[in-house]
C-alpha positions as CSV (number, residue, x, y, z in Angstrom):
1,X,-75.2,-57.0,39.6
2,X,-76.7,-59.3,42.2
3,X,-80.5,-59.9,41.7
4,X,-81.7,-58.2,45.3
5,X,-79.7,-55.1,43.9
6,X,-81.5,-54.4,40.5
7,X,-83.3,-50.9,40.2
8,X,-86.8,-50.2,40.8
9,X,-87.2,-49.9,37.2
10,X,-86.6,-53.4,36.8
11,X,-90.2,-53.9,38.1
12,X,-91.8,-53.2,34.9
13,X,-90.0,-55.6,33.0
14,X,-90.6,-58.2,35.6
15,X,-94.6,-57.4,35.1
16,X,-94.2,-57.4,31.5
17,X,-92.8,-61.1,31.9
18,X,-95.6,-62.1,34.2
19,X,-98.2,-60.9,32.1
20,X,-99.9,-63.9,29.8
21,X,-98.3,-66.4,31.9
22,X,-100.5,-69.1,34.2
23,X,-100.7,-68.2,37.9
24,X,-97.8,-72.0,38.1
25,X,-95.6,-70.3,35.3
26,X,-95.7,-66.7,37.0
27,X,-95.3,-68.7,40.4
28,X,-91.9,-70.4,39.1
29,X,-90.5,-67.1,37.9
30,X,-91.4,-65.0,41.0
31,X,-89.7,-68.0,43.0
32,X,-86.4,-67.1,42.5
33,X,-86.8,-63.5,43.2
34,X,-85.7,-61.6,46.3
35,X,-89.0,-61.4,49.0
36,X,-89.1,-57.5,48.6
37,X,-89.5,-58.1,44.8
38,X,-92.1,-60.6,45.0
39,X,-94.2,-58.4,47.6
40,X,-93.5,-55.4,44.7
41,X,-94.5,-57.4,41.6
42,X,-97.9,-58.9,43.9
43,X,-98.8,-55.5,45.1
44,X,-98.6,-54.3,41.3
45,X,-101.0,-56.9,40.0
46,X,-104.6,-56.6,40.4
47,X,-105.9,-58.6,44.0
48,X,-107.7,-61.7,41.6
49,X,-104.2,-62.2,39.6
50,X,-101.8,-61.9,42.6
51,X,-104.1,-64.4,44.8
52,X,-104.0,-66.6,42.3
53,X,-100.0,-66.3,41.7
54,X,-99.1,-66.4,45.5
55,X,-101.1,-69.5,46.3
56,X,-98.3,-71.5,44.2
57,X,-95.7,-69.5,46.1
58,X,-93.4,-72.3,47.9
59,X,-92.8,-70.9,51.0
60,X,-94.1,-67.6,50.8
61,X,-97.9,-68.4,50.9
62,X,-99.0,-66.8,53.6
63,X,-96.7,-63.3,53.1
64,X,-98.1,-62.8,49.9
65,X,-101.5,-63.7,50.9
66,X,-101.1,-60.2,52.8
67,X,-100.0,-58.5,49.9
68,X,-102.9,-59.9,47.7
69,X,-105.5,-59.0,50.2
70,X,-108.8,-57.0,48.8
71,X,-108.2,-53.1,48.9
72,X,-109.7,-51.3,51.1
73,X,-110.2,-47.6,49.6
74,X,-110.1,-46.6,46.2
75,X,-107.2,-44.4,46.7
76,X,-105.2,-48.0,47.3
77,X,-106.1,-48.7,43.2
78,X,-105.3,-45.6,42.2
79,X,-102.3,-44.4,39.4
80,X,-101.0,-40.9,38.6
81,X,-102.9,-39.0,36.6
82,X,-102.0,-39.1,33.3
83,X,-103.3,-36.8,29.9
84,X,-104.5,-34.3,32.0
85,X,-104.4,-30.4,30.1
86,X,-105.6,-27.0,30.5
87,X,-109.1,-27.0,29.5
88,X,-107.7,-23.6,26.8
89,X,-105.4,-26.0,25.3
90,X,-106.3,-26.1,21.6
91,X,-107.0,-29.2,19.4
92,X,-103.8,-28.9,17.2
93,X,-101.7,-28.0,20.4
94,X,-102.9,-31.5,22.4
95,X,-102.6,-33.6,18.9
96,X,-98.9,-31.8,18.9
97,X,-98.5,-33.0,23.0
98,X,-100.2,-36.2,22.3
99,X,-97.6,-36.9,19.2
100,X,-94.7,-36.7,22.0
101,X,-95.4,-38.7,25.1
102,X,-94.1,-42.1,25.6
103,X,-96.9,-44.4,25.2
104,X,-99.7,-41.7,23.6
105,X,-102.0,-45.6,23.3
106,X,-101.9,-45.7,27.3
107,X,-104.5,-42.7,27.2
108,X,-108.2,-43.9,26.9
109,X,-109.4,-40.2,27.9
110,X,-107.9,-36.6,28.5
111,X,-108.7,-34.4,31.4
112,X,-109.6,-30.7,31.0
113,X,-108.5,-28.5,34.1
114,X,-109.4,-25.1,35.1
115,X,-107.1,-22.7,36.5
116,X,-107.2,-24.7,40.0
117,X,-106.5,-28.0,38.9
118,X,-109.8,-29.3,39.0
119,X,-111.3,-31.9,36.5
120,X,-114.1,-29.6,34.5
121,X,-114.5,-32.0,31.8
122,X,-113.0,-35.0,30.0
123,X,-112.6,-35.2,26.3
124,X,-113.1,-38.9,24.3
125,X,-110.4,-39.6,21.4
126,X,-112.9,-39.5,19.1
127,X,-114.1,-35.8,19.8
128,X,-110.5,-35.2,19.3
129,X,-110.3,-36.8,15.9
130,X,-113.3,-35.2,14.6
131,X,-113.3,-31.4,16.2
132,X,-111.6,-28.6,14.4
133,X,-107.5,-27.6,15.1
134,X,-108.3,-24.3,16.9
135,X,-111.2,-25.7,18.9
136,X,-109.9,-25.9,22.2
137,X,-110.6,-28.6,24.6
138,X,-113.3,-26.5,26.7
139,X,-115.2,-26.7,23.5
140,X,-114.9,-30.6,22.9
141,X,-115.5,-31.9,26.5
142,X,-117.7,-33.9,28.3
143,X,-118.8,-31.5,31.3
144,X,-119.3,-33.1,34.6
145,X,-118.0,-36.6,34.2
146,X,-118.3,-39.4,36.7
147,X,-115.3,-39.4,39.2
148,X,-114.4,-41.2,42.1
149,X,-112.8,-40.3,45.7
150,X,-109.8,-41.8,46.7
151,X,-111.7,-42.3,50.3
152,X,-114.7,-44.1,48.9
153,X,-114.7,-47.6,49.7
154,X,-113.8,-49.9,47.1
155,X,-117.1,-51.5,47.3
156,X,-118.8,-48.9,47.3
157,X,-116.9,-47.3,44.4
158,X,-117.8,-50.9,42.3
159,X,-121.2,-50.5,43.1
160,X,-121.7,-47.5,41.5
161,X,-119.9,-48.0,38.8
162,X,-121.6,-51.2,37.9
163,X,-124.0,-49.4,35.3
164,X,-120.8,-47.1,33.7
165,X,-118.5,-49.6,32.5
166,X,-116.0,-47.0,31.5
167,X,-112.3,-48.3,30.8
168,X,-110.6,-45.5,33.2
169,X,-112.1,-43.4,36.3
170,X,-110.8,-40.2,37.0
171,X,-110.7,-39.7,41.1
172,X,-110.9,-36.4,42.2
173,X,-110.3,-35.1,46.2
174,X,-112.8,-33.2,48.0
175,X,-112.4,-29.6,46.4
176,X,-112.6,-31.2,42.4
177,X,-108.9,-31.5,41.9
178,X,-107.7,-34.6,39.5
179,X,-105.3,-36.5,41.6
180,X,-105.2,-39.8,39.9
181,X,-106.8,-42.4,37.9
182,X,-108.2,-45.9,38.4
183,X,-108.2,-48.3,35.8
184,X,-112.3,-50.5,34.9
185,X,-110.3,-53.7,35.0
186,X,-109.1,-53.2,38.7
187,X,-112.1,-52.5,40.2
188,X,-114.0,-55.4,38.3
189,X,-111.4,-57.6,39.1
190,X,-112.4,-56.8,43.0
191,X,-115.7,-57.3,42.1
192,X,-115.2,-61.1,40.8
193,X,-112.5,-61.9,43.5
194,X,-115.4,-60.8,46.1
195,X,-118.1,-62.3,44.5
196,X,-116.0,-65.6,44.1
197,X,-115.3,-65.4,48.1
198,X,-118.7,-64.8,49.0
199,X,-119.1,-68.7,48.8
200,X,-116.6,-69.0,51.3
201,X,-117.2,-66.9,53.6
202,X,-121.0,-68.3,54.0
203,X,-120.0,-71.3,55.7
204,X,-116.8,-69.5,57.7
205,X,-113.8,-70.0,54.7
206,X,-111.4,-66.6,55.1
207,X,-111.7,-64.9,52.3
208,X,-108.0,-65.6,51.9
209,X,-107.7,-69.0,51.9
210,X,-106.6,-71.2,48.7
211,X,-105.8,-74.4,47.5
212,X,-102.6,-73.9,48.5
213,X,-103.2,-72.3,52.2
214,X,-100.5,-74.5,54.4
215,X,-102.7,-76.9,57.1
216,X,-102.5,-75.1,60.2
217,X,-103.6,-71.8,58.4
218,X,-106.5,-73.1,57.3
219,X,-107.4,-74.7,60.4
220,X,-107.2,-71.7,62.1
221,X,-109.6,-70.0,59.9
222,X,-112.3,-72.7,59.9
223,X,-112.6,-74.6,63.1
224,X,-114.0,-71.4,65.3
225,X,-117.0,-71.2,63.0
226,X,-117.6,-75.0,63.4
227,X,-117.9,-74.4,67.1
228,X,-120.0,-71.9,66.8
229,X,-122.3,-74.1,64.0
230,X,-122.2,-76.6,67.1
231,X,-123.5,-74.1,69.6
232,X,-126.1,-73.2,66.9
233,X,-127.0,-76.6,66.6
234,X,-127.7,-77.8,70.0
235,X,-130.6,-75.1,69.9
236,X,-132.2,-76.9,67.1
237,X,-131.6,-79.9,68.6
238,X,-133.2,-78.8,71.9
239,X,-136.6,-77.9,69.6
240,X,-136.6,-81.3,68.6
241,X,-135.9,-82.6,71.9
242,X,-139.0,-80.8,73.4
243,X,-141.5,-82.4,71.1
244,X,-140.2,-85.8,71.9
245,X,-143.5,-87.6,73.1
246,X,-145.0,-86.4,70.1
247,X,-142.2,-87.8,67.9
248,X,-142.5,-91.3,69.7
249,X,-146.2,-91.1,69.2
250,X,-145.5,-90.5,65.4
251,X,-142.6,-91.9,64.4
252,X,-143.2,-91.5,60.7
253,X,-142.1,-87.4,61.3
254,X,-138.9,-88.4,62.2
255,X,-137.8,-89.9,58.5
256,X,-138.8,-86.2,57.4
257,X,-137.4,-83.9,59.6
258,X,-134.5,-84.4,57.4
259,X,-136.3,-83.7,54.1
260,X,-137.9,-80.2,55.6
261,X,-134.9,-79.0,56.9
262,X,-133.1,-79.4,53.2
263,X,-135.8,-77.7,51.6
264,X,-136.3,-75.0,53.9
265,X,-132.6,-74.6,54.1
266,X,-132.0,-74.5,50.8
267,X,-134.8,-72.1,50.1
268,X,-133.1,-69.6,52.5
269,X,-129.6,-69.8,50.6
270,X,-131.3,-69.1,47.3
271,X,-132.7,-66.1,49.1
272,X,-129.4,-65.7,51.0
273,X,-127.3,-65.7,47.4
274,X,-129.5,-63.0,45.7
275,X,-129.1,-61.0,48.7
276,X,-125.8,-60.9,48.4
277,X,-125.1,-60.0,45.2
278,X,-127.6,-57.3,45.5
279,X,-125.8,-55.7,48.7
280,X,-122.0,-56.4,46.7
281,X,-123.5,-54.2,43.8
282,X,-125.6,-51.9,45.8
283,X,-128.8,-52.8,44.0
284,X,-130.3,-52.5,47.9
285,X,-129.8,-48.7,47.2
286,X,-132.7,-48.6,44.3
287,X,-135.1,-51.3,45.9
288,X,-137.1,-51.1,49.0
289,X,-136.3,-53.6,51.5
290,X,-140.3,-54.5,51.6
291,X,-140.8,-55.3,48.2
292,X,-138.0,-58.0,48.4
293,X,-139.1,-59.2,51.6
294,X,-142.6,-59.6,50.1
295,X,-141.1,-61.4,46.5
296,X,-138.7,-63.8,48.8
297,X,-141.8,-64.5,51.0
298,X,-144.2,-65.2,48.5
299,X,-140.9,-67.5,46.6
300,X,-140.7,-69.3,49.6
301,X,-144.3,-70.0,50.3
302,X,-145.1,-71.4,46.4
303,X,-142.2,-73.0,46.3
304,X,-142.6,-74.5,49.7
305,X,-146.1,-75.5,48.5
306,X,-145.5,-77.2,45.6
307,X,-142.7,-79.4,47.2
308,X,-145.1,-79.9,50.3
309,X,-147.6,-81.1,48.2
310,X,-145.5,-84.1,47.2
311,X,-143.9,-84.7,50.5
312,X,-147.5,-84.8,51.4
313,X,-148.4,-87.6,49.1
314,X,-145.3,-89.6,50.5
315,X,-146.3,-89.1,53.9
316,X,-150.1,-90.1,53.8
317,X,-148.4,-93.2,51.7
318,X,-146.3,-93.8,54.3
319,X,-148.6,-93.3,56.9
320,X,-151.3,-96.2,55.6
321,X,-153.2,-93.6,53.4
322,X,-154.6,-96.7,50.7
323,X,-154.7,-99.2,54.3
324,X,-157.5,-96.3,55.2
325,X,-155.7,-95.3,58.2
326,X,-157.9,-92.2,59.1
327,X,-154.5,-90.2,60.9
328,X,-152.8,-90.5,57.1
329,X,-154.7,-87.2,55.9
330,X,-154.0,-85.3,58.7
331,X,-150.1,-86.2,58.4
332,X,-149.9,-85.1,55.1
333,X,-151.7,-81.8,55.7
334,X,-149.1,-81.1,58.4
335,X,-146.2,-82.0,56.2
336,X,-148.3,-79.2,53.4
337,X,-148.3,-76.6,56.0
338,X,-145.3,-77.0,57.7
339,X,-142.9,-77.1,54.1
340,X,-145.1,-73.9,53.3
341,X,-144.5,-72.2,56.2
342,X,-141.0,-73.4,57.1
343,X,-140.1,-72.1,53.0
344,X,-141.5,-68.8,53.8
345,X,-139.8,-68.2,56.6
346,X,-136.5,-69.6,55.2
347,X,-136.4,-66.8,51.9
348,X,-137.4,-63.9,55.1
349,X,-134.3,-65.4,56.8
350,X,-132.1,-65.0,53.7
351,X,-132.5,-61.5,52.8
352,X,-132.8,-60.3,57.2
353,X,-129.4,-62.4,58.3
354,X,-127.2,-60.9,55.7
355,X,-129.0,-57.1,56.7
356,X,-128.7,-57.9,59.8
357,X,-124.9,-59.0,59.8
358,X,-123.6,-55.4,58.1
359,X,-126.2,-53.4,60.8
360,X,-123.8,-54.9,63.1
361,X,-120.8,-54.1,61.1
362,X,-120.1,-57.2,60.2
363,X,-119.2,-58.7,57.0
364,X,-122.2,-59.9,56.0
365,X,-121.1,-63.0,54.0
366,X,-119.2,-63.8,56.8
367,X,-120.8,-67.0,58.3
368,X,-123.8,-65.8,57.1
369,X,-125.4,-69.8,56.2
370,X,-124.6,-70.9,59.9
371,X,-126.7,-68.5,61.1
372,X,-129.4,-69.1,58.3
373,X,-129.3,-73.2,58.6
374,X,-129.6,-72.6,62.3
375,X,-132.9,-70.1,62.0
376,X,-134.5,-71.9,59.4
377,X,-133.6,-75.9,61.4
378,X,-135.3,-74.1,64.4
379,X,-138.5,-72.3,62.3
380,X,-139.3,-75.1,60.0
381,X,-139.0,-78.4,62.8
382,X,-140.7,-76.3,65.2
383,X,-143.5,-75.6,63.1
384,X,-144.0,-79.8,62.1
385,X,-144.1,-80.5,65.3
386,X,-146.2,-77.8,67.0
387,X,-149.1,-78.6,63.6
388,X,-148.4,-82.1,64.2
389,X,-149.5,-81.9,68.2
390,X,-152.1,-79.6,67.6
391,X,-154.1,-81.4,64.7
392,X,-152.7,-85.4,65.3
393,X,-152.8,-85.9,68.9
């Protein structure tokens, strides 16, 4: 039988082969597989393991990059239900049922139904083990468990199940009824392959895009972002052009306009980081947007001290402190304030761009440190030099 002929069925076996294998190995056997087979296996994997396959796809890169691509809705994870029983049935009758399906080790948890099909409780193997042979499952259950709707976003569906690390889901529809399960392993598997693209997406990567992304693909993702860090850029660039006499007056501010922008820059991605790995696990849901703002501000400000401090020592050295040059103090306590301030600022900026980014229904990773290096360049030089006209000159 030729290979693009081979039943459906064949699928499994296929997975079973890929399974244990490195993303190269499971590459090279996918390669000589039909196209409709490969998109089949991919789609079956979890998004994490068939990224990592298809980006050592010769050829086929880009079409499996599609298939790989995060879920959207939970209902796109989702399996049949399976091990699901009238909530009557007794103990001895679902050991009996148990005893006869194909793979009894598949089921982590049964699911009690009422009348109606909806889920009314869900019953752990080990409450099976230990309850008596005419208890029925009613009498054994966990009542109310934690479900999931196949609408819910899969975000959404990881951030609240980040605190019930549970092996299997059950995902109910709108009126209670069980309509299918979603495996723990799926959904964290989202949750690392998002995480992992967050650093991406900061500076304007697709989410997408691997190692193994062909040239032209990859250009295309990244060089509108560059022109929009250009655009960004000339605005910080006209800041420091307006304070030009002052600069010529005191060249010394010039060798750390540098030094303030990496600190205040980096401040605001430490901020920037934190804030989005709170807003991927929904910890934003639990914690007031003013007590972070106030924890990030204050962050900023010591932190922006202490560093300021010593780029305050080098500047009144530099300036002819120990010659007794009487503008050296002065130089230094603008250096002080301005890291202090600039820092502050920079850990406001981290947590507000990201915020800011989803109000507009964006993503907010998505380019998220061009907007932050460009706020925080503008903040931190503009304050230097407006300190360092007012208290020098």
């Amino acid at each position: 039988m030729p290979e693009s002929d081979r039943p459906d069925d064949d699928l499994a076996g296929l997975l079973r082969e890929l399974q244990g294998r490195s993303p190269p190995d499971a590459a090279a056997r996918l390669a000589d597989e039909p196209p409709a087979r490969i998109e089949a296996a991919l789609a079956a994997l979890g998004p994490a393991s068939a990224a990592r396959i298809a980006a050592q796809l010769p050829g086929a890169i880009e079409e499996a990059g599609e298939v790989a691509e995060l879920p959207g809705v939970v209902s796109e994870l989702m399996e049949p239900p399976r091990g699901a029983l009238p909530q009557e049935t007794t103990v001895a009758d679902t050991i009996v049922w148990l005893r006869a399906q194909p793979e009894p080790q598949q089921l982590t948890y049964l699911y009690a139904l009422d009348a109606a099909q909806r889920l009314v409780g869900l019953v752990v193997m080990r409450e099976l083990l230990l309850a008596e042979p005419g208890q029925t499952l009613a009498q054994v259950m966990l009542r109310e468990p934690f479900r999931l709707a196949p609408e819910t976003p899969v975000g959404e569906a990881v951030a609240a199940t980040v605190r019930r690390h549970y092996p299997v889901y059950p995902v109910c529809d709108e009126a209670g009824r069980l309509v299918g399960i979603v495996r723990g392993w799926k959904l964290f598997e989202h949750q690392a392959l998002e995480l992992s693209a967050q650093s991406g997406r900061m500076v304007g990567i697709d989410k997408e895009e691997r190692v193994g992304t062909p040239f032209w693909a990859a250009f295309r993702a990244r060089h509108p972002w560059l022109q929009i860090n250009l655009l960004t850029a000339f605005l910080a660039a006209f800041v420091v052009g307006a304070f030009e006499d002052t600069i010529t007056q005191i060249v010394a501010l010039a060798a750390f306009l540098p030094l303030l922008a990496g600190q205040s820059g980096n401040t605001g991605c430490q901020a920037l980081a934190i804030s989005l790995r709170g807003l991927t696990l929904g910890d934003f849901d639990s914690l007031p947007l003013a007590r972070l703002l106030t924890k990030e501000a204050l962050l900023g400000a010591l932190n922006g001290l202490l560093t300021g401090l010593v780029a305050g020592a080098a500047m009144w050295w530099t300036a002819g402190g120990l010659d007794g040059n009487p503008q050296a103090l002065k130089l230094a306590l603008v250096i002080v304030l301005a890291m202090t301030g600039a820092c502050l600022v920079s850990g406001l900026f981290g947590v507000l761009v990201p915020l800011a980014l989803r109000r507009c229904g964006a993503d907010p990773a998505t380019a998220s440190s061009i907007f932050l290096t460009t706020g925080t360049d503008i903040a931190g030089m503009g304050l230097m030099l407006v300190l360092a006209t007012a208290l020098v000159l």
